[in-house]
Jmol script that loads the backbone (N, CA, C; Angstrom):
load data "model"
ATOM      1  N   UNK A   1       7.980  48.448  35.213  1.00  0.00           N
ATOM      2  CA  UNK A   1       6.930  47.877  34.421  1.00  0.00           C
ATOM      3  C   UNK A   1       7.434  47.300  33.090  1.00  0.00           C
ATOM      4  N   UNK A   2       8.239  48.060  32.356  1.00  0.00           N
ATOM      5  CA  UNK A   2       8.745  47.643  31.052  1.00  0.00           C
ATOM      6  C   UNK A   2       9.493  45.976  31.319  1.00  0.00           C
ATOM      7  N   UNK A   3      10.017  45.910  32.149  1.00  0.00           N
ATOM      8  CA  UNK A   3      10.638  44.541  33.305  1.00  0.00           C
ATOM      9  C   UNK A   3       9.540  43.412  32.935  1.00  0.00           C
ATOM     10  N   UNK A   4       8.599  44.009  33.859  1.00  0.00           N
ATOM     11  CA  UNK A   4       7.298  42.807  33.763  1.00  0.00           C
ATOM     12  C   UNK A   4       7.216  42.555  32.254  1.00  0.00           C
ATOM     13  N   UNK A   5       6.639  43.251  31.356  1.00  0.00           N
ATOM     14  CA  UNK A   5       6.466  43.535  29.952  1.00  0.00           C
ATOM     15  C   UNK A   5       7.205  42.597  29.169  1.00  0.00           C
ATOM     16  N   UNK A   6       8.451  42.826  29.269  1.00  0.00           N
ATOM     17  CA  UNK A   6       9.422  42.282  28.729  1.00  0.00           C
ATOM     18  C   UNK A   6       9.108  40.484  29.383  1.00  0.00           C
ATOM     19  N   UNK A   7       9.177  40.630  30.573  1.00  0.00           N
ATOM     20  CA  UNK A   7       9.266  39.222  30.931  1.00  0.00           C
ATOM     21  C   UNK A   7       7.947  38.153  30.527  1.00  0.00           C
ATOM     22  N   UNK A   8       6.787  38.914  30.336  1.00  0.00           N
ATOM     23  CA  UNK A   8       5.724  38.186  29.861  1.00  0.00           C
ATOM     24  C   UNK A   8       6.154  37.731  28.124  1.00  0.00           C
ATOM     25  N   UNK A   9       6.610  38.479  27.502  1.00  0.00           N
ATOM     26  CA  UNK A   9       6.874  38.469  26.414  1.00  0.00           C
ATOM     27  C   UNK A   9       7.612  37.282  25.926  1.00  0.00           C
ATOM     28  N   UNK A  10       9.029  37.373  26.576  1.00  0.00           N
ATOM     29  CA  UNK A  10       9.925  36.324  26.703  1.00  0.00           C
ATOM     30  C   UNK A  10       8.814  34.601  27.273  1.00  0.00           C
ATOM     31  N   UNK A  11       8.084  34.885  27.883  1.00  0.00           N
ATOM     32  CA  UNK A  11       7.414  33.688  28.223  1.00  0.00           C
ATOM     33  C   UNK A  11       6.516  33.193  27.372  1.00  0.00           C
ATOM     34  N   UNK A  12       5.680  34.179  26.442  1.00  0.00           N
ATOM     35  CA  UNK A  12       4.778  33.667  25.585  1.00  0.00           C
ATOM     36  C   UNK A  12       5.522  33.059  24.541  1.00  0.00           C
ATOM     37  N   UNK A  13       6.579  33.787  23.715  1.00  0.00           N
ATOM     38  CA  UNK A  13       7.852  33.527  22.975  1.00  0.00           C
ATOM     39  C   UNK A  13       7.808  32.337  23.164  1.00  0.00           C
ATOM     40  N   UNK A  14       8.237  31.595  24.841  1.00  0.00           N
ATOM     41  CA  UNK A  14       8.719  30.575  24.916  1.00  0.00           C
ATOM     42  C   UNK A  14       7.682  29.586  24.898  1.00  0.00           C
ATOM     43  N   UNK A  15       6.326  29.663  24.808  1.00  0.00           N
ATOM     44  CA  UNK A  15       5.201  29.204  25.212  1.00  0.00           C
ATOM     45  C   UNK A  15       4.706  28.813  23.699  1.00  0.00           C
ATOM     46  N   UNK A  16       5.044  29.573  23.233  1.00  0.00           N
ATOM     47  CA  UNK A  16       4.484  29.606  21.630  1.00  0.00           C
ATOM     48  C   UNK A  16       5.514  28.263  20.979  1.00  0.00           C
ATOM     49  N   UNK A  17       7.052  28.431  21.216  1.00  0.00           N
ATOM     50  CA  UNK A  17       7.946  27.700  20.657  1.00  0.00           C
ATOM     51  C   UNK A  17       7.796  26.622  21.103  1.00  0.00           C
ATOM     52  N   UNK A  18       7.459  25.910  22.280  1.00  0.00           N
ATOM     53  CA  UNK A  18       6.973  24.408  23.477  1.00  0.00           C
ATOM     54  C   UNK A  18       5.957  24.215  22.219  1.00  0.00           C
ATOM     55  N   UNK A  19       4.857  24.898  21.701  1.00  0.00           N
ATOM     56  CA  UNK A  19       3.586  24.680  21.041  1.00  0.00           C
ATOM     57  C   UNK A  19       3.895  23.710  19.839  1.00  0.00           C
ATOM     58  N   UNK A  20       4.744  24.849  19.232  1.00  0.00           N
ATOM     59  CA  UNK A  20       5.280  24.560  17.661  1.00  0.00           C
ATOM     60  C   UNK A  20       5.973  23.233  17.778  1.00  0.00           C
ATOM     61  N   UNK A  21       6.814  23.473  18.759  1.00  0.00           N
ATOM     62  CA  UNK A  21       7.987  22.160  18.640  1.00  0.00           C
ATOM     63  C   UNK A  21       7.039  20.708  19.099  1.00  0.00           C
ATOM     64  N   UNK A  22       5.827  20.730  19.649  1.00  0.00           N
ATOM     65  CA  UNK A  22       5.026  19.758  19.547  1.00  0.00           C
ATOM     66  C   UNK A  22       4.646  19.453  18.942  1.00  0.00           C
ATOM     67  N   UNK A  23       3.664  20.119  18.273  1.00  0.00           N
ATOM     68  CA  UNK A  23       2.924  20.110  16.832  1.00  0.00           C
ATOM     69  C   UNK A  23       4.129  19.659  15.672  1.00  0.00           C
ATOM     70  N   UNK A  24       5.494  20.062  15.798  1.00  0.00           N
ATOM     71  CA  UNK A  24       5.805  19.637  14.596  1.00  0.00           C
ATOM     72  C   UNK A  24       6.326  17.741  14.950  1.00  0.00           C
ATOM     73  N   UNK A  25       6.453  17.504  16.159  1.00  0.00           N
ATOM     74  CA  UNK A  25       6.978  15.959  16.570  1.00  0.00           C
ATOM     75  C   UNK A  25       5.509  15.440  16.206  1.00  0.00           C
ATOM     76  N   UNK A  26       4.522  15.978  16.595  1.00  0.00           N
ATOM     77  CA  UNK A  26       3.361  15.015  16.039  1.00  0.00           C
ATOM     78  C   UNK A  26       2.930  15.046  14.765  1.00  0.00           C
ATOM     79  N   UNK A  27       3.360  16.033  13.861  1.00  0.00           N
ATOM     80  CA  UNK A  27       3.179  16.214  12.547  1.00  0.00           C
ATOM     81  C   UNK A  27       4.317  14.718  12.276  1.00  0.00           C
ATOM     82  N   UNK A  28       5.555  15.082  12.633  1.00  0.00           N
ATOM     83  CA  UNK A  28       6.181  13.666  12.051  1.00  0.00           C
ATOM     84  C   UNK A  28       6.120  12.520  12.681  1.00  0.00           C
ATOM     85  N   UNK A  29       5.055  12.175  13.856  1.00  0.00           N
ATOM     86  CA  UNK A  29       4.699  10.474  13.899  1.00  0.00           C
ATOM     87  C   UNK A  29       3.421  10.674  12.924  1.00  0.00           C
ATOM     88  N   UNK A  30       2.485  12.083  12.848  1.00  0.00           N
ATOM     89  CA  UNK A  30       1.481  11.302  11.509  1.00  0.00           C
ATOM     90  C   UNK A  30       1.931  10.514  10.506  1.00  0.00           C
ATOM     91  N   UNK A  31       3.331  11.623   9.865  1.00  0.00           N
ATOM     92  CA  UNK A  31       3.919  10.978   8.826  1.00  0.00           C
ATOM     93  C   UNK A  31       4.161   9.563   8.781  1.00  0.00           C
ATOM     94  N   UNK A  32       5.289   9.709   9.917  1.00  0.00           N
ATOM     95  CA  UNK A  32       5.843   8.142   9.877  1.00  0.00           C
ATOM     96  C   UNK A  32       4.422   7.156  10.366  1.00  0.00           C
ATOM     97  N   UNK A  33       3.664   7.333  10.986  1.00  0.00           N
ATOM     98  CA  UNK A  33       2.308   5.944  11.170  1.00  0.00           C
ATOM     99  C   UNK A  33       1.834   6.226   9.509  1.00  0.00           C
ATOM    100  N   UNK A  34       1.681   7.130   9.021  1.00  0.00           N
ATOM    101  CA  UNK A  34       0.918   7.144   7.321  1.00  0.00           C
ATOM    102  C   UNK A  34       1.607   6.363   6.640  1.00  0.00           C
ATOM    103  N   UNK A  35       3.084   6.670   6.760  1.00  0.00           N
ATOM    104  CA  UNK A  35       4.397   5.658   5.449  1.00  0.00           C
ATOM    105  C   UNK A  35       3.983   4.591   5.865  1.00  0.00           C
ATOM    106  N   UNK A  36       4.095   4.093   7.173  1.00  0.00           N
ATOM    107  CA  UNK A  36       3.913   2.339   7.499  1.00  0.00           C
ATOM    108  C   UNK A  36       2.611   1.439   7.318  1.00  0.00           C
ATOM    109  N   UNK A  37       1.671   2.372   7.037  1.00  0.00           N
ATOM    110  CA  UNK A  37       0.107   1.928   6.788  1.00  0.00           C
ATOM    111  C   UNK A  37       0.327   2.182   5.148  1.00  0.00           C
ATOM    112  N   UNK A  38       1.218   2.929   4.328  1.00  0.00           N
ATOM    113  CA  UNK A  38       1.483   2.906   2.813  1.00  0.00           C
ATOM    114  C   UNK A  38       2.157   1.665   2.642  1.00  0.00           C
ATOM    115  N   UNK A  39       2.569   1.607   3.367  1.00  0.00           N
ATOM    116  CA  UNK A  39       4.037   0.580   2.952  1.00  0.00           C
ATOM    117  C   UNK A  39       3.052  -0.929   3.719  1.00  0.00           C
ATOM    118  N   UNK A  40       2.530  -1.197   4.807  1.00  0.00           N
ATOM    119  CA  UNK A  40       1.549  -2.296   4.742  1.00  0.00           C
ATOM    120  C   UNK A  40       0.256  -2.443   3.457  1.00  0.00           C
ATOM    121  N   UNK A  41      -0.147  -1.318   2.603  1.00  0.00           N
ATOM    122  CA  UNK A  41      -1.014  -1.185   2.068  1.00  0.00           C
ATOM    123  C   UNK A  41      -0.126  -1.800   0.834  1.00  0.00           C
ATOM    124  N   UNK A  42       1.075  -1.712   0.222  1.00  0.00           N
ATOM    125  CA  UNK A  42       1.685  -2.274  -0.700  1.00  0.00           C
ATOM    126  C   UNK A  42       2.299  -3.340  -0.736  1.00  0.00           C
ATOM    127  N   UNK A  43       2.398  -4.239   0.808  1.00  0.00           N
ATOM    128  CA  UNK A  43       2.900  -4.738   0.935  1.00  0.00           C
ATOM    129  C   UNK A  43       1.482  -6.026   0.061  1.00  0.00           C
ATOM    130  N   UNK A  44       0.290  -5.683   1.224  1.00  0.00           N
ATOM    131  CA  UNK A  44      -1.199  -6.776   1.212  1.00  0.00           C
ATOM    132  C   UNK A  44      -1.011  -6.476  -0.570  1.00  0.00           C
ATOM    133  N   UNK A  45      -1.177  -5.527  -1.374  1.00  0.00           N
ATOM    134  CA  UNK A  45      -1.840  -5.256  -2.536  1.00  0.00           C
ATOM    135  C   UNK A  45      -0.724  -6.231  -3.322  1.00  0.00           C
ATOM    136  N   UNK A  46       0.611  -6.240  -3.315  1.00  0.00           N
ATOM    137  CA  UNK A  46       1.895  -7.084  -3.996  1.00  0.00           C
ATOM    138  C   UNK A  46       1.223  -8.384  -4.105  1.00  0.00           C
ATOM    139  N   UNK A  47       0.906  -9.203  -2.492  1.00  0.00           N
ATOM    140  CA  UNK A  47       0.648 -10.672  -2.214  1.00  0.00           C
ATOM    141  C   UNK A  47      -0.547 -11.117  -2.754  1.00  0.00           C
ATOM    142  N   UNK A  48      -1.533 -10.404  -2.764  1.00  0.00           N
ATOM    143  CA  UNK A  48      -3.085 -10.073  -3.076  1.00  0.00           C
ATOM    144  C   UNK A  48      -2.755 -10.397  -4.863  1.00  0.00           C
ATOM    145  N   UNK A  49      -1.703  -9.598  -5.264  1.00  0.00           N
ATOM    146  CA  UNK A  49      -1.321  -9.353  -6.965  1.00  0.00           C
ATOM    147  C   UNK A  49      -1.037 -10.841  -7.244  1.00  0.00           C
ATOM    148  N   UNK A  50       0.236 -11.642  -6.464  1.00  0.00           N
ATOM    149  CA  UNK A  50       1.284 -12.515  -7.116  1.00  0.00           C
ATOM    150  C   UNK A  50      -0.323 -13.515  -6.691  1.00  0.00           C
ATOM    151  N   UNK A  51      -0.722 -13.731  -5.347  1.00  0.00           N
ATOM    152  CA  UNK A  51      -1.956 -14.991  -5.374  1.00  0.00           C
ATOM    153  C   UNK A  51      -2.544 -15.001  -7.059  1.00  0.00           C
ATOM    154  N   UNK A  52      -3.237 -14.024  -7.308  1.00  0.00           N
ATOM    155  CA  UNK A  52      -4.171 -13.686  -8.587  1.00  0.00           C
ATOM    156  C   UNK A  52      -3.802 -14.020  -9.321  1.00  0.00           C
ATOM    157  N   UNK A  53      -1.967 -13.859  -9.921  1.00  0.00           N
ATOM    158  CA  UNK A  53      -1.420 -14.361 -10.980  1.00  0.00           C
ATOM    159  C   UNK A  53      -1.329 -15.483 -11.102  1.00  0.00           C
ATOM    160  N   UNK A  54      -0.738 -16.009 -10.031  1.00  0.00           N
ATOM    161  CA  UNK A  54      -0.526 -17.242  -9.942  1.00  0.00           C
ATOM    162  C   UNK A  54      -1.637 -18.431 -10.243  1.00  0.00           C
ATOM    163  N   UNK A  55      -3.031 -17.872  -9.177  1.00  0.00           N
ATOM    164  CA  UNK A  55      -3.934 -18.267  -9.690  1.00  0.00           C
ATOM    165  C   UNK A  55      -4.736 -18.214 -11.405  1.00  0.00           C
ATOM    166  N   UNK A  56      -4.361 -17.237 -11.851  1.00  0.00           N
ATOM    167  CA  UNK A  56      -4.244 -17.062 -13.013  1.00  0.00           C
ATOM    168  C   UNK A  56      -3.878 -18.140 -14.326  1.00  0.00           C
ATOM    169  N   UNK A  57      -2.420 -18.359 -13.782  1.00  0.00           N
ATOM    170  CA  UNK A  57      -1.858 -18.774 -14.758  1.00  0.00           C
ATOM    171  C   UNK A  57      -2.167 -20.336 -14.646  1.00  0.00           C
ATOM    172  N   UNK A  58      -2.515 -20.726 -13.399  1.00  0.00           N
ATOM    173  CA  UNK A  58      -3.011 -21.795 -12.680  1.00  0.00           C
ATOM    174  C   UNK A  58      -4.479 -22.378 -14.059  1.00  0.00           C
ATOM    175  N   UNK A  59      -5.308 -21.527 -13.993  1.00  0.00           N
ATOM    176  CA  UNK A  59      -6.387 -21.414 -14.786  1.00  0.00           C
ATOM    177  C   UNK A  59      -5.865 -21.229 -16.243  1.00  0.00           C
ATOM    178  N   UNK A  60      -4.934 -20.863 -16.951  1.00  0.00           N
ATOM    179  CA  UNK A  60      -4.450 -20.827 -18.012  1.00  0.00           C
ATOM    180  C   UNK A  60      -4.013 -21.945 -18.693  1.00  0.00           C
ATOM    181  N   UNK A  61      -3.276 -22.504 -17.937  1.00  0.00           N
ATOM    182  CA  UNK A  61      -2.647 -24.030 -18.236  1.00  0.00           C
ATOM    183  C   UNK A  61      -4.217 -24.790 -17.826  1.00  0.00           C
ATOM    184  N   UNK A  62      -4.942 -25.381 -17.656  1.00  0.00           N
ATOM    185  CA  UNK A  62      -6.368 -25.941 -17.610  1.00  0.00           C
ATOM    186  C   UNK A  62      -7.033 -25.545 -18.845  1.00  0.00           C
ATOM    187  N   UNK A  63      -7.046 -24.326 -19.186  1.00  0.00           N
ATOM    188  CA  UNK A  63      -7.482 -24.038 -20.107  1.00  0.00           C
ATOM    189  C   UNK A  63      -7.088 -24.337 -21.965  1.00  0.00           C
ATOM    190  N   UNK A  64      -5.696 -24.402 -21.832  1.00  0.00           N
ATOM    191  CA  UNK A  64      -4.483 -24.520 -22.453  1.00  0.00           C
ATOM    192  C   UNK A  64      -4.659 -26.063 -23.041  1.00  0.00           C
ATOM    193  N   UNK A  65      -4.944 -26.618 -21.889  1.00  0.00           N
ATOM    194  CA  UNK A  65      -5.243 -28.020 -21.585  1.00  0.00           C
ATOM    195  C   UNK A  65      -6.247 -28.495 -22.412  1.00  0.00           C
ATOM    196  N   UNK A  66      -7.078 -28.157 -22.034  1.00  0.00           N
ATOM    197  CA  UNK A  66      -8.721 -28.511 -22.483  1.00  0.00           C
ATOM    198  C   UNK A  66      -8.875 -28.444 -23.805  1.00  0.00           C
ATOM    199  N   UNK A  67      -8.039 -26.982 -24.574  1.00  0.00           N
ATOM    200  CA  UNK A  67      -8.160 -26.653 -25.828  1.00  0.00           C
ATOM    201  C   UNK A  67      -7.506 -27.778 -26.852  1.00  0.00           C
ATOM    202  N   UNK A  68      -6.138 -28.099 -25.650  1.00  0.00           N
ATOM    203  CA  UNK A  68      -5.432 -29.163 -26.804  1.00  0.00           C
ATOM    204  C   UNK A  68      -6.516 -30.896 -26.695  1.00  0.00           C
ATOM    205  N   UNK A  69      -6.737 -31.189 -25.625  1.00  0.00           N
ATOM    206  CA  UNK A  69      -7.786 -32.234 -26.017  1.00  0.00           C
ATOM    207  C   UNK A  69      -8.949 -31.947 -26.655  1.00  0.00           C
ATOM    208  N   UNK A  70      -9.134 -31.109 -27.222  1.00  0.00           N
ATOM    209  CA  UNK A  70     -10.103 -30.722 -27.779  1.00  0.00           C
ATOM    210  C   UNK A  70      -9.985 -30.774 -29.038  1.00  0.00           C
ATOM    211  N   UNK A  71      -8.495 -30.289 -29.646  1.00  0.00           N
ATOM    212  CA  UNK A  71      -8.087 -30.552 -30.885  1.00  0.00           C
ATOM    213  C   UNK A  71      -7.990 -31.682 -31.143  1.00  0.00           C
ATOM    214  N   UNK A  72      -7.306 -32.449 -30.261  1.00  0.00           N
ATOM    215  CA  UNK A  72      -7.038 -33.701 -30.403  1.00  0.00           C
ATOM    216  C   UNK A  72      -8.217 -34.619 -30.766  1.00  0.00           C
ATOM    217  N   UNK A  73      -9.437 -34.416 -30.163  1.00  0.00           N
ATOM    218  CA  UNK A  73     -10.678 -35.212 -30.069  1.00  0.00           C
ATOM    219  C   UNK A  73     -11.261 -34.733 -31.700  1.00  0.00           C
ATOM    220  N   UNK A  74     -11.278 -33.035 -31.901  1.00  0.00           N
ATOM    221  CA  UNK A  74     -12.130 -33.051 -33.175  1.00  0.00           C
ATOM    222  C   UNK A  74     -11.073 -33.424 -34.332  1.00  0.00           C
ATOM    223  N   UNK A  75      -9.636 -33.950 -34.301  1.00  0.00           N
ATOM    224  CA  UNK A  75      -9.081 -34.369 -34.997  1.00  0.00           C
ATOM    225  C   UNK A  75      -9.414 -35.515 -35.456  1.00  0.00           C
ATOM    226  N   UNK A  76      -9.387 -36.480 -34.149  1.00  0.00           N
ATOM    227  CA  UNK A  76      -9.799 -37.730 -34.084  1.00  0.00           C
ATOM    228  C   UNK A  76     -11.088 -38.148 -35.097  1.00  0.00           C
ATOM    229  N   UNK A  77     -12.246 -37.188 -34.933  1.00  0.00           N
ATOM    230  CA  UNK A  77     -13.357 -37.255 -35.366  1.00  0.00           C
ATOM    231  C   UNK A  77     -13.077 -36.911 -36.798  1.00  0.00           C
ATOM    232  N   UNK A  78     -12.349 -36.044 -37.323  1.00  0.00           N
ATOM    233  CA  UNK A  78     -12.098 -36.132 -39.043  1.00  0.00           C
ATOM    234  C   UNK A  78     -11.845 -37.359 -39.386  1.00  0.00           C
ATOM    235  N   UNK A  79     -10.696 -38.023 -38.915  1.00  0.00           N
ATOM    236  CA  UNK A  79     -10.362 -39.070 -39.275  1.00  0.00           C
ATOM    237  C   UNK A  79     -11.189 -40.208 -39.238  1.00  0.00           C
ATOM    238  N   UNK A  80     -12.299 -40.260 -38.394  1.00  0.00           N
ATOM    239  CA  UNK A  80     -12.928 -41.217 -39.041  1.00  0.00           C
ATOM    240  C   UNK A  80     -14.447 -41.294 -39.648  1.00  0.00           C
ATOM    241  N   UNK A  81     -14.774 -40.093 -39.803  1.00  0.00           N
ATOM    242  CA  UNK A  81     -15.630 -39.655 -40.726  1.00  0.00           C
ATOM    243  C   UNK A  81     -15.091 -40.050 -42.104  1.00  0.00           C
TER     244      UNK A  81
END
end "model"
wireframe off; spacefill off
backbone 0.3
color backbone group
């Protein structure tokens, strides 16, 4: 009997370790699918950033623009007042 005993033992042992050693391979594809959905999430947020700036600065120079004809025009207007 101690035979049997022993041998169930050795099997759960081994039953338990099949468990773990799964759980931990799927613990590390969560990981690795999480990094690659981080790393796509920084990738969109970078391109998303440089468009904005760009657009930005796009709108800056227009603006930049406008201000100097603007000087230019109420200059104009001193002078011939």
């Amino acid at each position: 009997m101690p035979q049997v005993e022993s041998g169930i033992v050795v099997v759960l042992f081994a039953a338990i370790l099949v468990v773990i050693f799964y759980l931990l391979k799927q613990l590390q594809q969560t990981k690795t699918d999480l990094q690659n959905q981080v790393n796509q999430l920084q990738q969109n947020f970078s391109q998303r950033f440089d468009a904005n700036t760009q657009t930005l600065t796009g709108h800056l120079g227009i603006i930049t623009n406008q201000m100097g004809n603007t000087t230019n025009i109420v200059a104009q207007m001193e002078g011939k007042v």
